[in-house]
matplotlib code that plots the C-alpha trace (Angstrom):
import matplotlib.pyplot as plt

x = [0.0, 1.5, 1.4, -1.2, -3.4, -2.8, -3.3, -6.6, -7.9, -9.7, -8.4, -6.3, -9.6, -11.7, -10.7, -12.2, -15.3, -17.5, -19.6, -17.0, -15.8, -19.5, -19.9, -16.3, -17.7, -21.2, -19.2, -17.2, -20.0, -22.3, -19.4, -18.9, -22.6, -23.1, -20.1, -21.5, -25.0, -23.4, -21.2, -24.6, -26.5, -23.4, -23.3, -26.5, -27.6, -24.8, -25.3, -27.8, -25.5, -27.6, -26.7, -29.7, -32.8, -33.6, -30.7, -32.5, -34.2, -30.8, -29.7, -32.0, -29.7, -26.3, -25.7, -26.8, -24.5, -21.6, -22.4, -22.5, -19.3, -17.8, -19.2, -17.6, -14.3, -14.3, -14.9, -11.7, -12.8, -11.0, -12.2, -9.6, -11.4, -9.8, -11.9, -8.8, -10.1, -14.0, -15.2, -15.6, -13.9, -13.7, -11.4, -13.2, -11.2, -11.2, -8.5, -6.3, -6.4, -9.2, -12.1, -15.4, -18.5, -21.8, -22.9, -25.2, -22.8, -24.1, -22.7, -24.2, -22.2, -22.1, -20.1, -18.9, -20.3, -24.1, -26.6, -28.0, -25.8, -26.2, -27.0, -27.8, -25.4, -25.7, -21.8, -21.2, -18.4, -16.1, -12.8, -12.6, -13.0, -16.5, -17.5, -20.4, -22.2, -21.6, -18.8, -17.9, -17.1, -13.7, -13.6, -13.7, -16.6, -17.4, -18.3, -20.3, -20.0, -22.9, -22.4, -25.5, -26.5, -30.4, -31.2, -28.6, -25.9, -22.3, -20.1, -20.1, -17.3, -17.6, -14.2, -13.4, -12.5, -10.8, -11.2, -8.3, -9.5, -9.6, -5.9, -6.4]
y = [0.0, 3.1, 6.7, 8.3, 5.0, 5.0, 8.7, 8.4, 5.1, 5.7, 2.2, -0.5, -2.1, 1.1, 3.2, 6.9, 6.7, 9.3, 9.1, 10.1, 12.5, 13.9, 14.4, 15.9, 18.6, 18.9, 19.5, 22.1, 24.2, 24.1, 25.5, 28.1, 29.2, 29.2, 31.3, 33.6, 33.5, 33.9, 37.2, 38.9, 38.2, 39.5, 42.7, 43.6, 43.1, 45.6, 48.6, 49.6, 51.2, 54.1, 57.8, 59.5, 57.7, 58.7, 59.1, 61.0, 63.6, 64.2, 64.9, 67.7, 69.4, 69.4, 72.5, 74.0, 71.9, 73.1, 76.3, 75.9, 74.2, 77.1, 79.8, 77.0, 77.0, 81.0, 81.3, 79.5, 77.7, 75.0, 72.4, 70.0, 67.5, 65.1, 62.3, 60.5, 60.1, 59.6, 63.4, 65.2, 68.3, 70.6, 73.4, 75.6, 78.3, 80.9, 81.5, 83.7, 80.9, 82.9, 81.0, 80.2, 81.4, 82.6, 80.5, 76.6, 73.9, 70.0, 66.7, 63.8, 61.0, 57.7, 54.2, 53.7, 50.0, 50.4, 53.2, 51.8, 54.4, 57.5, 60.3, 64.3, 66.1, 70.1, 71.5, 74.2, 76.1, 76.2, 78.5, 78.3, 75.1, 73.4, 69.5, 67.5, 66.4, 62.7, 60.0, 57.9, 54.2, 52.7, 52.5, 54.4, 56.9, 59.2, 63.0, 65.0, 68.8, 71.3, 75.0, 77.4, 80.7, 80.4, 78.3, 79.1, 75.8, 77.8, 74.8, 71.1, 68.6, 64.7, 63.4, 59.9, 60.0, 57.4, 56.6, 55.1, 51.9, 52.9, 51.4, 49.1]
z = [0.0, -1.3, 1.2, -0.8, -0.1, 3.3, 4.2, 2.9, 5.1, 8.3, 9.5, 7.8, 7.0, 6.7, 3.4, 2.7, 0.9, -0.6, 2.3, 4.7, 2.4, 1.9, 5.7, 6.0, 3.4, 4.9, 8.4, 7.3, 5.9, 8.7, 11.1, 8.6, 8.6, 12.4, 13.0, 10.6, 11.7, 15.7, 14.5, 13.0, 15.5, 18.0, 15.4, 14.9, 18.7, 20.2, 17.5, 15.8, 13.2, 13.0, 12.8, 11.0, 11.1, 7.2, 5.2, 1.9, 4.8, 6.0, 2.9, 2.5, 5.3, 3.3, 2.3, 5.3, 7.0, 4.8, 5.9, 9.5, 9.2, 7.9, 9.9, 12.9, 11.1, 10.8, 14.1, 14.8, 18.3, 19.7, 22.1, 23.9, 26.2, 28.8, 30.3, 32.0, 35.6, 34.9, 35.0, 31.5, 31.1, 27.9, 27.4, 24.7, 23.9, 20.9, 18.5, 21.2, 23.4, 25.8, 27.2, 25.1, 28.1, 28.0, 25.4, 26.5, 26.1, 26.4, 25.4, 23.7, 26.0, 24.3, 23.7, 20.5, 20.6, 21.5, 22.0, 25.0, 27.6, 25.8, 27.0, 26.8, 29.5, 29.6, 30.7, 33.0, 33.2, 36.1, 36.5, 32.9, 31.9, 31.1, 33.2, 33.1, 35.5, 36.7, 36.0, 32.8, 33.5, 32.1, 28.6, 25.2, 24.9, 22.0, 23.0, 20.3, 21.7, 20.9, 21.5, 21.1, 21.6, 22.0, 18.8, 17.2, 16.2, 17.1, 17.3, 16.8, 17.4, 18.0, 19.7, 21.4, 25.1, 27.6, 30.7, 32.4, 34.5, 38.4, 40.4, 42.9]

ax = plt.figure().add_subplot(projection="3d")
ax.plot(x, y, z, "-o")
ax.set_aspect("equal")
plt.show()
């Protein structure tokens, strides 16, 4: 009996068949499709995936979009958060450097994974420097920054922030 031969028996007296061969395949495939059929599920059920609810209504808003965004980018604000021991802070200066006030800052306070801690936090400022109310858990959370004066959208900025796990 020659190597080819034998790699292909089960047993000395037990050779490959197409049977064996046929479940072999049929096995392979059916792990294939429940992992992928487990990783949906597993994606779909964490994030929704959604940013706008109707994608053709948002586009309605483009253009006055564009134009916020530049009126934001003349205005030459800059916002630098820090998230590092649980407490959101936001330094929102001008283009000098000097402290953004009198204006209502909040937060949309999210995981990047799932929409199901979100939440709408207003800022307030304290010797200069804007903090939310409340901690953030360990982990990586995405900040999107409104500034307005009455109704009016003044600045907009979405930025990730880390929290650093606790010591001890």
């Amino acid at each position: 009996m020659n190597r080819v031969t034998r790699f292909f028996r089960i047993g000395e007296n037990h050779p490959l068949t197409g049977a064996h061969a046929l479940a072999i395949i049929v096995a392979f495939f059916v792990v294939v499709i429940v992992v992928n059929v487990t990783m949906a599920a597993l994606a779909t059920g964490t994030f929704p995936g959604l940013i706008v609810e109707n994608s053709y209504v948002a586009s309605q808003n483009y253009n006055t979009w564009l134009k916020e965004a530049r009126a934001q980018d003349e205005r030459g604000w800059r916002a630098d958060l820090d998230a590092r021991d649980g407490r959101l802070k936001v330094n929102l200066t001008d283009r000098s450097g000097t402290p953004i006030t009198g204006i209502d800052l909040s937060a949309i306070i999210g995981r990047a994974s799932t929409d199901e801690q979100d939440r709408v936090v207003p800022l307030s400022p304290e010797d200069g420097v804007w903090r939310a109310p409340g901690e953030l858990t360990p982990g990586l959370w995405m900040v999107e920054l409104k500034a307005k004066s009455g109704d009016q959208l003044l600045y907009r900025v979405r930025r990730a922030v880390t929290v650093a796990p606790r010591a001890g």
